[in-house]
N, C-alpha and C positions, 0 to 999 in steps of 0.2 A: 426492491420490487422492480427496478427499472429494466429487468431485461422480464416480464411479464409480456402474453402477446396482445393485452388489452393496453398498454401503454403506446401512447407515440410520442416520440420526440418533437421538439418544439422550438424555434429562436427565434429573432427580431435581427432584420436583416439577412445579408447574403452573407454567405461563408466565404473565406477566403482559406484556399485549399493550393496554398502555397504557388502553382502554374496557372490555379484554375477559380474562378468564382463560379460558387453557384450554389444551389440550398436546394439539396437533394435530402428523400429519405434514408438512401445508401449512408451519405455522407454526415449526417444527423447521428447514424445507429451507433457512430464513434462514442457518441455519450452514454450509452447504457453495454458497452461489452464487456464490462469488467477490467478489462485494462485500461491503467493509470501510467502508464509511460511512457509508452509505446507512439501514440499518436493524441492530438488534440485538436480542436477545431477552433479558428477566431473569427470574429464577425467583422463586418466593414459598413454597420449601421453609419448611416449618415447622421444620424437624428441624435437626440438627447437624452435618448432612454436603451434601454438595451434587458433582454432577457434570454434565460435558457429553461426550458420546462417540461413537462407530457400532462398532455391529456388522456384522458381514460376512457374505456368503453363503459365505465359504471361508475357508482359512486363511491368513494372511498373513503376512509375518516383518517386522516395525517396528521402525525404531529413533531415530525421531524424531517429533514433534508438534509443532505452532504452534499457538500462541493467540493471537488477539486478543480483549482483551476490548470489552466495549461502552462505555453509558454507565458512569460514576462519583460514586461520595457519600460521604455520611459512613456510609452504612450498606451500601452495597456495596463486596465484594473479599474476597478469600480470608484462610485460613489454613492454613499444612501441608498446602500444593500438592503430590501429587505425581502420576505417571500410571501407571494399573491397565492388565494386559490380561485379556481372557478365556479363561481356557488349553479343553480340548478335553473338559473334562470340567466346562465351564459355571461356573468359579469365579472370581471378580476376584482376582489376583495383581499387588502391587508387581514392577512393573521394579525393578532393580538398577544401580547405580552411574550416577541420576539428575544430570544437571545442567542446571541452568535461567539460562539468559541473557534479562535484560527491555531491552528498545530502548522507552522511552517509557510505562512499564509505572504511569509516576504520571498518565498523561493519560487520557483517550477513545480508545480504539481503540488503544492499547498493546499490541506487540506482545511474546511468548511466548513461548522457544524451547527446548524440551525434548530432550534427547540422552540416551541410553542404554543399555544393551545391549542387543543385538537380541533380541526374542521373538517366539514363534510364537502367533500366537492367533486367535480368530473376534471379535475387540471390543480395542478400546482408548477409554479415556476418560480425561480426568482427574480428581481428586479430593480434595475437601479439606471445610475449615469456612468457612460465612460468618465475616467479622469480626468483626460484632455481634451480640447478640443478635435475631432476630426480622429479621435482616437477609437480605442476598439478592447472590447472584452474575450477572454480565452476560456476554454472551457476542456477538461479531460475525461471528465465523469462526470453525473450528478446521481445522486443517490435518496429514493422516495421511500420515507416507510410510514406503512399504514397499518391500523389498526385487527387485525383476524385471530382467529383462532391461532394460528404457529407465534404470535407477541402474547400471549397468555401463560407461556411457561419457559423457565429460565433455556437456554441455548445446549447444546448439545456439546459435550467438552470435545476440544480438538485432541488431536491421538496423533503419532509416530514422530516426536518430535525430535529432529537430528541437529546435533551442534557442527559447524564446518569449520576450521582455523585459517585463516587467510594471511597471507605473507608478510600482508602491511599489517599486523598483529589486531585485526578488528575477529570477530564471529559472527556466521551466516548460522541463522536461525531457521528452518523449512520445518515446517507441521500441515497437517492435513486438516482438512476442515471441515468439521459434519454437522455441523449446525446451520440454519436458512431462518434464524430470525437472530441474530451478532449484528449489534450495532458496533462490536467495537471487540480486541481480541489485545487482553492486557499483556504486558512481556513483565517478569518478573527473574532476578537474580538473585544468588546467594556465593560468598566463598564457601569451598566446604569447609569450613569451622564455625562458621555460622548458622544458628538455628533457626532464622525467620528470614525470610524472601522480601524482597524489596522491591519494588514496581519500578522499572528506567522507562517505560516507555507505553504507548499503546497505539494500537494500527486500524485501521477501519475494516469497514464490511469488506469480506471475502479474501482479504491480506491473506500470505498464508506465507510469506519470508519477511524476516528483519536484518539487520546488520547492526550488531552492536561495536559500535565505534569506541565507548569509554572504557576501555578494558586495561590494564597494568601488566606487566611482563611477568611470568614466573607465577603466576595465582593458578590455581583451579577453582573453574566458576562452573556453575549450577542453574539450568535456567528451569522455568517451567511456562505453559501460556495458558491463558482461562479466559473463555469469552464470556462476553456481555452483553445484557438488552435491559429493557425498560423492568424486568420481572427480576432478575438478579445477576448473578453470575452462575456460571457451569464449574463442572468438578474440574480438577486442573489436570493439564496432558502428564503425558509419561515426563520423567525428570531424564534431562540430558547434561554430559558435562563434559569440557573442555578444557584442558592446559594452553597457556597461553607464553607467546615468547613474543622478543621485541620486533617491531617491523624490519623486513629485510628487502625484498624485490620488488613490493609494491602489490595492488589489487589480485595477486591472483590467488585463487580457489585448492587448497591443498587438505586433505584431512591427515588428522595425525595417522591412523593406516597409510597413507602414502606418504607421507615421511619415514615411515617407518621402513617402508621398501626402498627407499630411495636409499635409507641408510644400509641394509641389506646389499644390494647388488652394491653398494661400492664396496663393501667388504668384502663380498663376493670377487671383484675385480681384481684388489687388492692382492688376493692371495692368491688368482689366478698370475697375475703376474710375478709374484713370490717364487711363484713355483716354477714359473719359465724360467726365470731367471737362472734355479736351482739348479733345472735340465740341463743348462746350458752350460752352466757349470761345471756340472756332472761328463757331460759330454768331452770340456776343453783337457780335463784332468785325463783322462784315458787315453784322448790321443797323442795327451805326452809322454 
């Protein structure tokens, strides 16, 4: 819900915007766009507490949050993470019976996943201590889901799902995403001789590409994706599948179709010059 127009973004302290400090709304909206990589925002709190959050034009009943954070160092990252809401009479209040899951939570853009009993309120944030003294927290996303009508029934299955073969021998995963209440969108594999699918992985709200990195030279794998929320799972996307070889040039982007060309014109070349050669041949013989 965070790109809702009844949401405003929220932090503690000024932003530091790499040339520029300041704590703008512009520069806030970086938390709720959807994108997780692209840019992120870090604070420059002097103080001992630090948060990132929205407030609401209404009341809303929460019972989860995502985080991503941004960059990382030795002087950014929390302590005694937990999440506040705003109850009705304007005061930050601890949730109850918090639990927090980290998916990557030691890297850049590490994702957050905050679960606990549901409250009512106009604000949810979260809140803790920088690590170090004089230190600062990052921030790339944050992610609010609340209780309505679209979390009452399982997610809508994603559809067109394409496998891509990459040089460095990993596979780029891209599906489309039709679902607006996916807390989360499982990736699942198989060899094709295998009968049962096997989950490596899962990506959050709005994800719609993965990169499977664990892959073996010479297999043919089978992926499929099924989202998720608090009611179930969705029917699983179309089945894609992919041949796989060993790494060879590094990260770059190839589908087996354009290997396939690539192999093509050189044959093509090939025999183009076969034949000159023949001409030429052809030609030496006669004028003897």
């Amino acid at each position: 819900m965070a790109r809702k127009r009844f949401s405003t973004p929220i932090c503690c302290g000024e932003l530091d915007n790499w040339l520029t400090i300041r704590n703008t709304f512009e520069d806030l909206n970086v938390i709720r766009d959807g994108i997780l990589t692209k840019r992120s925002l870090r604070s420059l709190n002097l103080g001992f507490i630090d948060w990132w959050g929205f407030t609401f034009g209404r009341t809303l009943r929460v019972n989860r949050v995502v985080y991503y954070q941004g960059d990382i160092s030795e002087k950014c990252g929390w302590m005694n993470l937990i999440v506040q809401y705003r109850d009705n009479m304007g005061r930050w209040v601890n949730v109850s019976e918090l639990e927090i899951a980290s998916e990557g939570g030691e890297k850049p853009f590490g994702r957050f996943i905050f679960k606990f009993n549901t409250v009512s309120g106009t604000g949810i944030r979260i809140f803790g201590e920088p690590k170090s003294f004089n230190g600062y927290t990052s921030i790339a996303e944050l992610e609010i889901f609340y209780i309505g009508e679209d979390l009452k029934i399982e997610p809508t299955k994603p559809t067109n799902l394409k496998t891509t073969l990459l040089l460095n021998g990993s596979v780029l995963l891209e599906w489309v995403d039709n679902s607006k209440n996916e807390f989360s969108f499982r990736i699942l594999r198989k060899e094709f001789w295998q009968k049962i699918y096997e989950e490596i992985a899962a990506v959050g709200t709005n994800v719609n590409t993965y990169i499977d990195s664990e892959t073996q030279p010479f297999r043919i794998y089978n992926y499929i994706i099924i989202a998720e929320n608090e009611f179930g799972l969705s029917e699983p996307s179309n089945e894609s599948a992919v041949f796989s070889w060993p790494p060879l040039l590094g990260d770059i982007r190839i589908s087996m179709l354009a290997l396939l060309a690539i192999v093509f014109i050189t044959v093509i070349i090939a025999l183009l010059m076969k034949t000159k050669r023949l001409k030429v041949e052809f030609i030496r013989e006669h004028r003897m």
